[in-house]
C-alpha positions in Angstrom: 138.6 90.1 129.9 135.1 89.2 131.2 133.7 90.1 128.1 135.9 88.3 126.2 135.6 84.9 128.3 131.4 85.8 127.6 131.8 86.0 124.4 133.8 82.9 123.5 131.1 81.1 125.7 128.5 82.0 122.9 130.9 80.4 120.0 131.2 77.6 122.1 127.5 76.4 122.6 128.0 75.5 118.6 130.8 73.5 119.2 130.9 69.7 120.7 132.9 70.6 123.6 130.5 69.7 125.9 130.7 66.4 124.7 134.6 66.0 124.7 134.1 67.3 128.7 131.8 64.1 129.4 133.6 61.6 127.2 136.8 60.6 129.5 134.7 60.7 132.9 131.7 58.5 131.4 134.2 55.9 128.9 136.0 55.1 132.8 132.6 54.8 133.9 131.0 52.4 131.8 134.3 50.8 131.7 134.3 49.9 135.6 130.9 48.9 136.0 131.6 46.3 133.8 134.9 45.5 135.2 133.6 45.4 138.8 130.3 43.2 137.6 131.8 40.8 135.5 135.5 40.2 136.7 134.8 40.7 140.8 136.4 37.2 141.7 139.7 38.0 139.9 139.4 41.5 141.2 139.4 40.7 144.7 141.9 38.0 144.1 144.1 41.1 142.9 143.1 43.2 145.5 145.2 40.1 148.1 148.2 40.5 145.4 148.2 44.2 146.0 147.4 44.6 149.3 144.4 46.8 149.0 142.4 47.6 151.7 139.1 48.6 150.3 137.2 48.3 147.1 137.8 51.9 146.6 141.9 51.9 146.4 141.8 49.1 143.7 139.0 51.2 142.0 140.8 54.4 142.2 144.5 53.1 141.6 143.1 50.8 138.5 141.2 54.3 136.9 145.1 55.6 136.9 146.2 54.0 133.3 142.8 54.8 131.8 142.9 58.5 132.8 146.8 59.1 132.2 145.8 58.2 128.7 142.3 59.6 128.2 142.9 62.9 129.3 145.6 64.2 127.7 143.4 62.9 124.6 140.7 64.8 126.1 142.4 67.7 126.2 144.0 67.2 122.9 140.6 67.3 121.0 139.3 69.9 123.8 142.0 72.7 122.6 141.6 71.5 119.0 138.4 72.9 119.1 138.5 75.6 120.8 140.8 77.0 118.2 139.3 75.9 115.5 136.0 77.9 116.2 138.2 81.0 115.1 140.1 78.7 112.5 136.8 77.7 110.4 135.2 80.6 110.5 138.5 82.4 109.0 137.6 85.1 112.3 140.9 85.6 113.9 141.7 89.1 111.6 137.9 90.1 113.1 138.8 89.1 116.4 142.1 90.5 116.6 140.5 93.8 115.4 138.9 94.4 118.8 140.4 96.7 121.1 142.2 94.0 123.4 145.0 92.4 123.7 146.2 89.2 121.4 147.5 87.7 124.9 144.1 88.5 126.5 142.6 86.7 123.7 145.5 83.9 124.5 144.6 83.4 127.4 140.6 83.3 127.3 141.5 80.1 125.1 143.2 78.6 127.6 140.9 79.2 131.0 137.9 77.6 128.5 140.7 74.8 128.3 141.0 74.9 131.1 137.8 75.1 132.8 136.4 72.3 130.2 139.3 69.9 132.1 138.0 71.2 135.8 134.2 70.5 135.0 134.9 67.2 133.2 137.0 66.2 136.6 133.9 67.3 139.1 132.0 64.9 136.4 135.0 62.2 136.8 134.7 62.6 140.8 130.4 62.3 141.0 130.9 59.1 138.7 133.1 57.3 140.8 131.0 58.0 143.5 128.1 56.5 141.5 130.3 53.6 140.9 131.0 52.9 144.3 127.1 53.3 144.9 126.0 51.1 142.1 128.7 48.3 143.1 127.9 48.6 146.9 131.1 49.0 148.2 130.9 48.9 151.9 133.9 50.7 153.4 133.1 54.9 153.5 133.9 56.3 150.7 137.3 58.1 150.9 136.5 61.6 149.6 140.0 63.0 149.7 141.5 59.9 147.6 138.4 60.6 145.1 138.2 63.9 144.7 142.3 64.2 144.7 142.4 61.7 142.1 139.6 63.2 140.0 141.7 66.6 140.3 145.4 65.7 140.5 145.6 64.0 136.6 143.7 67.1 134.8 146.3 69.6 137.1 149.5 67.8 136.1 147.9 68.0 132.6 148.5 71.4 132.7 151.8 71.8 130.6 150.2 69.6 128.0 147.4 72.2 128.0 149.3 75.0 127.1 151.7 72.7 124.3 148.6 71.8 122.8 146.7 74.7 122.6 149.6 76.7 121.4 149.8 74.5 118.4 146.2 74.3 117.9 146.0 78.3 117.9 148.7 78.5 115.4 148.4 75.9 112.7 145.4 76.1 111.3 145.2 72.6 110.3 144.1 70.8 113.2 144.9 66.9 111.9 148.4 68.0 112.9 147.5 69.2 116.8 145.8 66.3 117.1 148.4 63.7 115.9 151.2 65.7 118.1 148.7 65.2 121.1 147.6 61.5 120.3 151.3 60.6 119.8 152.2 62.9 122.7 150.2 60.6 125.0 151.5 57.6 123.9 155.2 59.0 124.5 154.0 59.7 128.3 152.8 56.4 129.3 156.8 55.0 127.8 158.5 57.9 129.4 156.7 56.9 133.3 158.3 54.0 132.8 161.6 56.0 133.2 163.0 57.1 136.2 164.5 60.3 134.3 162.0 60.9 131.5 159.4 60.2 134.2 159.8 64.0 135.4 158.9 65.0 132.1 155.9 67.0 132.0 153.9 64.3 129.2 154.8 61.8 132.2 152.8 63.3 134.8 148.9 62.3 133.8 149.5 58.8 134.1 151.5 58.9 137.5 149.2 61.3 138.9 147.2 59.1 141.0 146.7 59.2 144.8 147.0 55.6 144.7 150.0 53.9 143.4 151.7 50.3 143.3 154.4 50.3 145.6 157.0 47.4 147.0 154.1 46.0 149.5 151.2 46.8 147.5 148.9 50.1 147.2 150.0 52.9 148.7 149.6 56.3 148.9 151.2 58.2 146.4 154.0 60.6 147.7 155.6 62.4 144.8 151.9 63.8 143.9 153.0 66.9 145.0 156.2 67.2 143.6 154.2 66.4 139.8 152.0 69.6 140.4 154.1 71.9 141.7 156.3 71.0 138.8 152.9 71.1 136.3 152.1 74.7 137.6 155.5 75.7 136.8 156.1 74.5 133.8 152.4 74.9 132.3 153.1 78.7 133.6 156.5 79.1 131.5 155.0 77.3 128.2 151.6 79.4 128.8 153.7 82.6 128.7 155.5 81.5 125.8 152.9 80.5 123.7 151.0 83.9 124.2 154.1 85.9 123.5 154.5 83.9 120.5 150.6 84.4 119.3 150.8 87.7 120.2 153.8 89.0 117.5 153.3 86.0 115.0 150.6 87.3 111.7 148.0 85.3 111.8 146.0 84.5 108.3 
């Protein structure tokens, strides 16, 4: 398996992962320096509405929307190409040759997926950081509530991992995995707006914040743990599925 995870690591220096991994973390960026430079009287003004108590609870509950929809596009275009190195190079009869198993091969897809998502949040967590640095925030900077934050969407985007990889791996036209995930992401932010389709697992990105906007303002956000344990299950049960499926499916 080590081998295998090595070897997809040298078809992936040719790709432009490594760009998809900092696009999400350094769009927020950008995004809230400007935001915190150019708007600062209406954001403390909101800050009063919503009872925040430091610069880095309106900072880390107002990244929420932008993540809940960036990521899953992230990880839309992420999986796209990582199944698309074997697609264009018309490899997978070559790879499948080897003398491992189709759901090893599966699965090394998905822990570069899923590793890409871990490394772009550790980038999403040192920016915000930087953020707070180049704004001068003054309270201490809450290293639970940042790192948390920076983890907890890319975790509950676990089940959307393995839908869209699974796709990506088996239709070989990737204008299709992409649209399913673009659309996909759109449906999530509707279905949070839900309080039954909100439990869904496209739902969970963009209500995966440590922060959220309660009755009385920002507060911490207690159904977190309920959306991963839920993401682990359910990205487990699809995972399994879609390697079973890759696994007796002919593939051109």
């Amino acid at each position: 398996m080590k081998k295998l995870i090595l070897s997809d690591r040298v078809k992936m220096k040719r790709t432009p992962l490594k760009w998809v991994v900092l696009l999400i973390p350094m769009v927020v960026l950008a995004y809230e320096i400007v935001n915190f430079s150019y708007r600062s009287a209406y954001i403390k003004q909101q800050m009063n509405v919503f009872h925040a108590d430091t610069m880095w609870s309106y900072l880390i509950w107002d990244n929420s929307f932008l993540l809940g929809l960036g990521v899953p596009l992230g990880i839309t275009l992420a999986a796209s190409i990582i199944a698309n190195v074997e697609h264009q190079a018309n490899s997978w009869k070559q790879t499948l040759s080897m003398p491992i198993s189709r759901i090893q091969v599966y699965v090394s897809k998905f822990i570069w997926l899923f590793g890409s998502s871990i490394i772009s949040a550790l980038i999403f967590a040192i920016s915000m950081v930087a953020i707070g640095k180049i704004l001068n925030f003054e309270s201490d900077i809450p290293w639970r509530d940042v790192w948390g934050d920076s983890l907890s969407v890319y975790l509950t985007a676990i089940p959307f991992m393995s839908v869209q990889l699974w796709i990506s791996m088996l239709i070989k036209n990737q204008a299709f995995s992409i649209t399913i995930g673009s659309v996909s992401t759109m449906m999530g932010l509707f279905m949070a707006m839900n309080q039954t389709t909100r439990w869904l697992p496209w739902a969970f990105p963009v209500q995966a914040s440590t922060i959220m906007l309660g009755e009385s303002g920002l507060t911490n956000n207690l159904e977190l743990s309920a959306f991963l344990v839920l993401s682990f299950m359910q990205g487990f049960v699809i995972l399994l599925a879609g390697a079973i499926h890759f696994a007796k499916k002919d593939v051109q």
